[in-house]
DRENDO-1510 file (C-alpha; in Angstrom, 1 decimal, always signed):
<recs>
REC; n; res; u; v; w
REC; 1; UNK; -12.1; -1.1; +24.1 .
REC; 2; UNK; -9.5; +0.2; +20.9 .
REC; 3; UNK; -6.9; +2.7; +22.3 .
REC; 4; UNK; -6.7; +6.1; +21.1 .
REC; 5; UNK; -3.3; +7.4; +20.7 .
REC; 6; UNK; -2.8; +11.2; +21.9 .
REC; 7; UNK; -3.0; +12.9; +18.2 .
REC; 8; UNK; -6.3; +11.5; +17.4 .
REC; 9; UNK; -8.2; +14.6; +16.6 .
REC; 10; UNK; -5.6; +15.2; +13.6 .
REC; 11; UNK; -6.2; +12.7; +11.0 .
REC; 12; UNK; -6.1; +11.4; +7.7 .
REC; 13; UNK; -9.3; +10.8; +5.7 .
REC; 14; UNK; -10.4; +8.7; +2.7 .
REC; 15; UNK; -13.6; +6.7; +1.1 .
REC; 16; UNK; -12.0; +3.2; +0.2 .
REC; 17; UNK; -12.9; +0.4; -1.3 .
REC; 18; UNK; -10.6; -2.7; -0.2 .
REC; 19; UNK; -11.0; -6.4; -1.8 .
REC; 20; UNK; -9.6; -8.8; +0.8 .
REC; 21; UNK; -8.1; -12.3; +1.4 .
REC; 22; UNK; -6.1; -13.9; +4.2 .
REC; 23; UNK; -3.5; -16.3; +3.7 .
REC; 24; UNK; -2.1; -18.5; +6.5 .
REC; 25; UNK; +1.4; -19.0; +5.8 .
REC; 26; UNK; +4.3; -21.0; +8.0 .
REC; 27; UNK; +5.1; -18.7; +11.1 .
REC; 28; UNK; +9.0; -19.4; +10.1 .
REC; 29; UNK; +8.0; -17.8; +6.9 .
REC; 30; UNK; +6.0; -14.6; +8.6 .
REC; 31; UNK; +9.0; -14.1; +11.1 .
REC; 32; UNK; +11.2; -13.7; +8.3 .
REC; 33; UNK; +9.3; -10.8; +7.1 .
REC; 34; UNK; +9.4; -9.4; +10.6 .
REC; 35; UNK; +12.5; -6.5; +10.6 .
REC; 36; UNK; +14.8; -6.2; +14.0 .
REC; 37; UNK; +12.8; -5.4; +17.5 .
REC; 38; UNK; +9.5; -7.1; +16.2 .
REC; 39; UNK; +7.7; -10.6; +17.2 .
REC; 40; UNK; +4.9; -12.3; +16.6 .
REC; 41; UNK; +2.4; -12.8; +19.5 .
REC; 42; UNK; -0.1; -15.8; +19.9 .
REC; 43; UNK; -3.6; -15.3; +17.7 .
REC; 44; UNK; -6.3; -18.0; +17.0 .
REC; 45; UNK; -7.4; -17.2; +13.9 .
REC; 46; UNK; -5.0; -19.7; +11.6 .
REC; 47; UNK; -4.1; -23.2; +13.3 .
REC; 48; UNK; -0.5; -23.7; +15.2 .
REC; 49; UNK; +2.5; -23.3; +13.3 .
REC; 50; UNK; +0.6; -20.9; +11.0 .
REC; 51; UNK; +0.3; -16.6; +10.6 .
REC; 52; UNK; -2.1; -14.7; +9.1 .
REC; 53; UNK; -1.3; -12.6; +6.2 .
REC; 54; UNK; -3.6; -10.4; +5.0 .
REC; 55; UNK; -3.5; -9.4; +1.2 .
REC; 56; UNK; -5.3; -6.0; +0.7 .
REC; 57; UNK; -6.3; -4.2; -3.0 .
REC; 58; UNK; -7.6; -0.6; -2.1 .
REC; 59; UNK; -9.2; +2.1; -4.3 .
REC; 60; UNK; -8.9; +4.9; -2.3 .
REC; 61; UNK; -10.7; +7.9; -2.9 .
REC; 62; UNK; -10.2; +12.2; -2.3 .
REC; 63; UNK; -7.7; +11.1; +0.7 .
REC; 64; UNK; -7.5; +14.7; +2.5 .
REC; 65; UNK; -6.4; +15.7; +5.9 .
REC; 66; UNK; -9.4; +17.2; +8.0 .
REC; 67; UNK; -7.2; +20.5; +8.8 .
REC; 68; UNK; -5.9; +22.9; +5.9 .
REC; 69; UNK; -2.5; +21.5; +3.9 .
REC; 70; UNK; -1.5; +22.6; +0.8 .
REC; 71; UNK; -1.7; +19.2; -0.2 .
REC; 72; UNK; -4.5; +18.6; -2.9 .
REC; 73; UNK; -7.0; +15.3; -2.4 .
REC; 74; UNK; -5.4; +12.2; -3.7 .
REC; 75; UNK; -7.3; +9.1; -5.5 .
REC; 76; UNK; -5.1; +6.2; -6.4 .
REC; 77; UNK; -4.9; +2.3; -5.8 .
REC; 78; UNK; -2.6; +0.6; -3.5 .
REC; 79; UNK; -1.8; -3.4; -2.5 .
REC; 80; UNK; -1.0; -4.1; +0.9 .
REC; 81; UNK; +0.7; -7.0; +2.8 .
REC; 82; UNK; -0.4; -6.7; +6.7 .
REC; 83; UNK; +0.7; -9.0; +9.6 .
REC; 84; UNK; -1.6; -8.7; +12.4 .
REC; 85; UNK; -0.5; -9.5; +16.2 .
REC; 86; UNK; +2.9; -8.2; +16.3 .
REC; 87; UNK; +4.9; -7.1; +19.0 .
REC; 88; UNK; +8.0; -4.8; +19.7 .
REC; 89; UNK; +10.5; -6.2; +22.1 .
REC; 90; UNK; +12.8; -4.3; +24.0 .
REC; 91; UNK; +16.1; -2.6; +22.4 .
REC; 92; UNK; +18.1; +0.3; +23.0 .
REC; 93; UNK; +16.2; +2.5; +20.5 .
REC; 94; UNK; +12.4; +1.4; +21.6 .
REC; 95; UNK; +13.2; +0.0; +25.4 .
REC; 96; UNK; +9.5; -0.9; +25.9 .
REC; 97; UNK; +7.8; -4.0; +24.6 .
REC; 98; UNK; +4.6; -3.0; +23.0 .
REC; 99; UNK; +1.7; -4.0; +21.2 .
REC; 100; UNK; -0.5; -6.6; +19.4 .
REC; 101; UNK; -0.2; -4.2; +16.3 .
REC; 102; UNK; -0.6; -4.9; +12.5 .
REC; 103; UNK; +2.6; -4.2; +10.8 .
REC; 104; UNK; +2.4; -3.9; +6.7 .
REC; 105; UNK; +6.0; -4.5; +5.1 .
REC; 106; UNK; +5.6; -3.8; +2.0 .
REC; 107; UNK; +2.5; -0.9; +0.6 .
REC; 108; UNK; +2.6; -0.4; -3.2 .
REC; 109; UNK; +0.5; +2.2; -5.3 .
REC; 110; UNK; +0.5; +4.6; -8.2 .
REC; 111; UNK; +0.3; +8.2; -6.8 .
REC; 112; UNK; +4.1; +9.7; -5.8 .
REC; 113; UNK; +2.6; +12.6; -3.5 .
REC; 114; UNK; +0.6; +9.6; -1.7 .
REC; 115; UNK; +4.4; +7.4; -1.3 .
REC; 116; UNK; +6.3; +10.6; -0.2 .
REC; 117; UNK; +3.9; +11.2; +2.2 .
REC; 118; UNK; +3.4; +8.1; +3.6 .
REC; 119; UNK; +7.3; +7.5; +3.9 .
REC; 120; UNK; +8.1; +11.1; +5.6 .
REC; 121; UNK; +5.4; +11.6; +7.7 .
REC; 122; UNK; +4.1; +7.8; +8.7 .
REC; 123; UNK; +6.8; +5.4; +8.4 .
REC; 124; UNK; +4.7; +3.6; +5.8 .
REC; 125; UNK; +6.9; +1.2; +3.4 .
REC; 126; UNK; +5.7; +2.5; +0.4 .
REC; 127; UNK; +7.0; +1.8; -3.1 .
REC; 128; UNK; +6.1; +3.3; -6.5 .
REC; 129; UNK; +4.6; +0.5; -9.1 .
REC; 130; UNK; +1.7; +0.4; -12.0 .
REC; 131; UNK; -2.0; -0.9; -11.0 .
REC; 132; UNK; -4.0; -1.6; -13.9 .
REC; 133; UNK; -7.8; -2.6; -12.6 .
REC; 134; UNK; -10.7; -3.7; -14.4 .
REC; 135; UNK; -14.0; -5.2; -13.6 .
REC; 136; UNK; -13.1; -8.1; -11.4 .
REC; 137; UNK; -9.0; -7.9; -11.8 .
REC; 138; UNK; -6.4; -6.0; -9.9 .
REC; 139; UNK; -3.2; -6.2; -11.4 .
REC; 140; UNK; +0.6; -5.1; -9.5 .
REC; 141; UNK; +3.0; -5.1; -12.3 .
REC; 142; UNK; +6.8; -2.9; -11.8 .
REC; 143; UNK; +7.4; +0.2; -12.8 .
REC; 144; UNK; +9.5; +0.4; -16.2 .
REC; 145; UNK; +10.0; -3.2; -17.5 .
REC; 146; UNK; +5.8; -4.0; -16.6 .
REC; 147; UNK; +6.8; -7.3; -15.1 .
REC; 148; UNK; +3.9; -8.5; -13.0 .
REC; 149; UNK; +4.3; -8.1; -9.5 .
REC; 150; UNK; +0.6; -9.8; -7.5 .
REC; 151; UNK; -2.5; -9.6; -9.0 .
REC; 152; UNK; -6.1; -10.7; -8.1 .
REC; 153; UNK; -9.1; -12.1; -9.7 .
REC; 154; UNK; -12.3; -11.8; -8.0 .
REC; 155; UNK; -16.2; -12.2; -8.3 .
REC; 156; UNK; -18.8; -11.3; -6.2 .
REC; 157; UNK; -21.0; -13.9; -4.5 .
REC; 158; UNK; -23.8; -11.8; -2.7 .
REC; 159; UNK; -24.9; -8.3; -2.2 .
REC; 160; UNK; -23.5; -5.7; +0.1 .
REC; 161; UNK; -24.3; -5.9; +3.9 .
REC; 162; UNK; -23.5; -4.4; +7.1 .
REC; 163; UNK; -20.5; -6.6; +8.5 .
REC; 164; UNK; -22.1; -7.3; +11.5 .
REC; 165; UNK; -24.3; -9.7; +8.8 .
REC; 166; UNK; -21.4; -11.7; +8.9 .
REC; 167; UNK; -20.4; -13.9; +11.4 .
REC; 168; UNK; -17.2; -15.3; +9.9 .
REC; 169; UNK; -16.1; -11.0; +9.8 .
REC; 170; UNK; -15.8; -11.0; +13.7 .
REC; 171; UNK; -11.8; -12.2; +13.9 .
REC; 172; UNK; -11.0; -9.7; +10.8 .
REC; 173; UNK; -13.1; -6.9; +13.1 .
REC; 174; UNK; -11.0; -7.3; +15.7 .
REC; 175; UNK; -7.8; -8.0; +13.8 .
REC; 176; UNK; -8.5; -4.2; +12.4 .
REC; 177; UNK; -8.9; -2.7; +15.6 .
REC; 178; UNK; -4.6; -3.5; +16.2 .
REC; 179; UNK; -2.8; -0.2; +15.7 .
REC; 180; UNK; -0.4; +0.4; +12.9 .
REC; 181; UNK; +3.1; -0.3; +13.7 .
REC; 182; UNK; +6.0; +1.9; +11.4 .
REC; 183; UNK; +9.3; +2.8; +11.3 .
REC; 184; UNK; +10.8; +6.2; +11.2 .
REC; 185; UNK; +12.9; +7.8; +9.4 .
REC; 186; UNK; +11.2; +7.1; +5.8 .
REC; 187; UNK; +9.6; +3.2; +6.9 .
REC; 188; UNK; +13.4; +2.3; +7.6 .
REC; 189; UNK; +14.1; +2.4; +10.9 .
REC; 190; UNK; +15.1; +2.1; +14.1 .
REC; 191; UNK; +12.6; +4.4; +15.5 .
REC; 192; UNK; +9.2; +2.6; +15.9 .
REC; 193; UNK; +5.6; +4.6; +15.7 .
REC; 194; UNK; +2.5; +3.6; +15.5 .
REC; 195; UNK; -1.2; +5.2; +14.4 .
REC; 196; UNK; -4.5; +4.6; +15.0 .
REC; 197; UNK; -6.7; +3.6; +11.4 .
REC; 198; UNK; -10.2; +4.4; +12.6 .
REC; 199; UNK; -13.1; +3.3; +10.5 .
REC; 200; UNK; -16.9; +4.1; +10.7 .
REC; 201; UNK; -18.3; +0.4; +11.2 .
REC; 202; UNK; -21.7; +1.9; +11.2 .
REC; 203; UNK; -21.7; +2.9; +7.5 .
REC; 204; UNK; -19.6; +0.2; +6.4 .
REC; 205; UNK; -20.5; -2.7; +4.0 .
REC; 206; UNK; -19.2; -6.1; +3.5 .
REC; 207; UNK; -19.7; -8.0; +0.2 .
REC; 208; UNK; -18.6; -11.7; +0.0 .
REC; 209; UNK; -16.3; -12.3; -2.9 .
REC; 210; UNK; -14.4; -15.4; -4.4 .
REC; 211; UNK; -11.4; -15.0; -5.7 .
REC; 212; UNK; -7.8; -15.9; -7.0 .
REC; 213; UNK; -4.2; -14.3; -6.1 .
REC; 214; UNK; -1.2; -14.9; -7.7 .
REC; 215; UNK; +2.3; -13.6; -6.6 .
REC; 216; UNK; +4.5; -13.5; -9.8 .
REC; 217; UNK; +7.7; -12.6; -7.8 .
REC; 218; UNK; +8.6; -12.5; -4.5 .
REC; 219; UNK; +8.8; -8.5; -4.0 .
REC; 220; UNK; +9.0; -9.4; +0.0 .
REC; 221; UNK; +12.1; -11.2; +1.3 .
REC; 222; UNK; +10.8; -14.9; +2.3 .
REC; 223; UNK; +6.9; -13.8; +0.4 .
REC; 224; UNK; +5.7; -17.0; -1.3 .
REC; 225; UNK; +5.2; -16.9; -4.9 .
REC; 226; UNK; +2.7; -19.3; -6.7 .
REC; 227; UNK; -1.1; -19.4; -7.1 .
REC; 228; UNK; -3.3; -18.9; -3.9 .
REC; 229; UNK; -5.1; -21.5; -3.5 .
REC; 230; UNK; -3.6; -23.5; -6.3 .
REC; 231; UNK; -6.4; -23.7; -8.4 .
REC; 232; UNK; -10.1; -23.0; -8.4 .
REC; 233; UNK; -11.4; -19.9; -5.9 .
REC; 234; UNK; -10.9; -19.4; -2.6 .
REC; 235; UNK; -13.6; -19.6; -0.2 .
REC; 236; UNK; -15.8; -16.0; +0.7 .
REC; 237; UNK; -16.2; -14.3; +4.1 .
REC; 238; UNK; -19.3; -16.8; +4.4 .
REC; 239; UNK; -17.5; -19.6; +4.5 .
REC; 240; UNK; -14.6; -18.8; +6.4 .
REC; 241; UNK; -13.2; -15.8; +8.7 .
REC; 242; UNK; -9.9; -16.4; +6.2 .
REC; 243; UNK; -11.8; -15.9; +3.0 .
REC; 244; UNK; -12.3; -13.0; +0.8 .
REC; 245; UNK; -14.1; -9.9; +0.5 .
REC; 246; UNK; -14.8; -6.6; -0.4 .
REC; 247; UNK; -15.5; -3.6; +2.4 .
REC; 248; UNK; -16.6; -0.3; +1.4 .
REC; 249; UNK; -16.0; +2.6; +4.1 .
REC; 250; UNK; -14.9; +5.8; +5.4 .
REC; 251; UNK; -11.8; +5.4; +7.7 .
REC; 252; UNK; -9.2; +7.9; +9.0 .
REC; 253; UNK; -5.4; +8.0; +10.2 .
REC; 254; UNK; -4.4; +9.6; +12.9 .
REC; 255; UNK; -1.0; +11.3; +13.7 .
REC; 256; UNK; +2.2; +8.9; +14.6 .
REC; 257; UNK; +3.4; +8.5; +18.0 .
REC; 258; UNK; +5.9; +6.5; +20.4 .
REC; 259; UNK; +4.1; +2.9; +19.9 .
REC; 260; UNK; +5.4; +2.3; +23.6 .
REC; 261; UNK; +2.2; +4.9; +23.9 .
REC; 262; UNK; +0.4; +1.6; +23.0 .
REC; 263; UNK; +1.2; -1.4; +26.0 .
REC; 264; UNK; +1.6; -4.9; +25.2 .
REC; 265; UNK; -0.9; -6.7; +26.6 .
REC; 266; UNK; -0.9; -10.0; +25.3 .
REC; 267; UNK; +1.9; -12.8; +26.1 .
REC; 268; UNK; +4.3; -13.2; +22.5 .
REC; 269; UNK; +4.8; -16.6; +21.0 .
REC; 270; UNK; +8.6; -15.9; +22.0 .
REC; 271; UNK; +9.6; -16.3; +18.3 .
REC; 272; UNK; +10.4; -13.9; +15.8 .
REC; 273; UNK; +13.4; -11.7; +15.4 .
REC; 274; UNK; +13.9; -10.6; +18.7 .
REC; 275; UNK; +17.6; -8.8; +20.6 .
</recs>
């Protein structure tokens, strides 16, 4: 059964529209992404001595809160880098070990009201860059000088179905059911919160995709750079609970809270960056 954090009726809305890929990268690698007071715990969907990383390319559309704000609804596109099954171990600032949640490090986009927001009110890492998309491309590139940043290729390779069609979408199901983990003040630090990211499963479609990221520059201490995989397309959702797709929903945010609201209760690799 998913937890439901104590703000839950307060929350965060948008139509999205996320293309998908998981990469499993060396856990030394993933632990170095991991910030003070954060572990990784055990997970079976890449083999020993590996993490997943999920890679995430969102349109998101007329995000709104569901009470009155004077905020206006806000479309834009944003890349995400998530790390599922991590933990909080105990320090003087958050004394109670917590978790498996999915903590994002880095969140790029193009709309400034969505980054303030994120960063005041969420804890969300989120950076300002330029997203140029097209049919089948989703380009990351710096603000200013343009210099590419990520950017992937994709083409679909069936129609739209409801994930539970998909037998190879039951790890990434559960992997999305993992609170988000944040830090406060302004995705910094030391205080960490978490949120629920509900999402209406029953309306949601899966499409199988292949595709083709490339990471220019490593805008994530530790982040790989290269070609992914190293040439030709990487497998779909069909073929493998690692490979890519795109998944059409509603979902809503709720309000922050302690993430020591959320216990831990699976045993942590013992690795990471821990006190």
């Amino acid at each position: 059964m998913q937890f439901v954090g104590p703000y839950a009726n307060i929350r965060l809305l948008a139509n999205s529209t996320v293309r998908a890929l998981t990469l499993a990268l060396p856990t030394r690698l993933v632990e170095a992404l991991l910030p003070y007071g954060m572990t990784l715990g055990s997970q079976s969907l890449t083999r020993p001595g590996t993490h997943p990383v999920t890679m995430w390319f969102y349109d998101m559309l007329q995000l709104h809160m569901n009470i009155p704000t004077p905020l206006p609804s806000m479309t834009y596109n944003e890349h995400v880098v998530g790390i599922p099954h991590v933990y909080t171990t105990s320090t003087m600032i958050n004394p109670v070990p917590a978790g498996p949640f999915f903590y994002m490090p880095r969140l790029l986009l193009n709309n400034v009201l969505a980054m303030l927001g994120g960063r005041m009110f969420w804890g969300f890492q989120k950076e300002l860059v330029s997203i140029d998309t097209a049919d089948g491309k989703f380009l990351v590139s710096q603000l200013g000088s343009g210099a590419p940043l990520v950017s992937l290729e994709y083409e679909p390779t069936g129609g739209e179905l409801p994930a539970t069609e998909f037998p190879e979408f039951g790890p990434m199901y559960e992997l999305l059911q993992q609170p988000m983990l944040t830090m406060l003040p302004l995705g910094m630090g030391p205080v960490f919160v978490c949120s629920d990211f509900a999402r209406r499963w029953s309306q949601a479609r899966v499409q199988p995709l292949r595709s083709s990221l490339k990471i220019y520059r490593s805008y994530l201490t530790a982040l790989p750079t290269g070609r992914f995989p190293r040439s030709g397309w990487s497998p779909s959702i069909v073929e493998s609970p690692l490979g890519a797709f795109s998944l059409r929903m509603q979902y809503s945010i709720s309000l922050i809270y302690p993430s020591w609201f959320y216990p831990a209760h699976h045993a942590v690799q013992g690795c990471g960056r821990q006190p």
